[in-house]
Structure formats: structure tokens, C-alpha cells
C-alpha positions in Angstrom: 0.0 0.0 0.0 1.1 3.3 -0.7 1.7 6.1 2.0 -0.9 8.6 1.9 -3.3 6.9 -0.1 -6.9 6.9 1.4 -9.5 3.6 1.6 -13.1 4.1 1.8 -14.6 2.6 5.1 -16.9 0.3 4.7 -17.8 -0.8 8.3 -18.1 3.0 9.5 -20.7 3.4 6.2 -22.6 0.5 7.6 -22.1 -1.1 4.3 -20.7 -4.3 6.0 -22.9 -6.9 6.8 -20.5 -10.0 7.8 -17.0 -10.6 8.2 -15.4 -14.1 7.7 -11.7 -15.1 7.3 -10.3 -18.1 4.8 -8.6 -20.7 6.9 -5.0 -20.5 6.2 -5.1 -23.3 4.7 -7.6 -21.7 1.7 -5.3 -18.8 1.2 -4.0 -19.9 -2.0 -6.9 -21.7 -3.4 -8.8 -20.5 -6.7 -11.6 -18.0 -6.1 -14.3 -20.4 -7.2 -12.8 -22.5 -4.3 -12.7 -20.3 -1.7 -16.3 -19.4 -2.8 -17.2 -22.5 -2.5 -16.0 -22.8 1.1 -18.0 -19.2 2.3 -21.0 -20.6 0.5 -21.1 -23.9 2.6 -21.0 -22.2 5.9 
């Protein structure tokens, strides 16, 4: 990231309605796998 640059914040915009985390083990899996694994749970 550079210095300086600005983010938007979601969570403060209520804009976030759940937050999950990939097992470390998913971290370098394909999107549609990691997809996969947020849509079972």
C-alpha cells in the first residue's frame, strides 16, 4: 500500500454486513474454491 493513499470505510458506512476469514489453509486456493468454502457455511 502506498503512504498517503486513502481507503473508503466500509464498516463506519454500515455497508458491511458479515465478516469471515479463509482458513490459512484456503489462502492460495482459486476463487471459485474459496467461494465455495464461504457458500457452505
Amino acid at each position: 500500500m502506498k503512504l498517503g493513499t486513502q481507503y473508503p470505510d466500509f464498516k463506519k458506512a454500515g455497508l458491511i454486513i458479515k465478516s469471515d476469514e479463509l482458513p490459512e489453509e484456503m489462502w492460495f486456493a482459486s476463487d471459485k474454491q474459496q467461494f465455495k468454502w464461504l457458500d457452505a457455511r
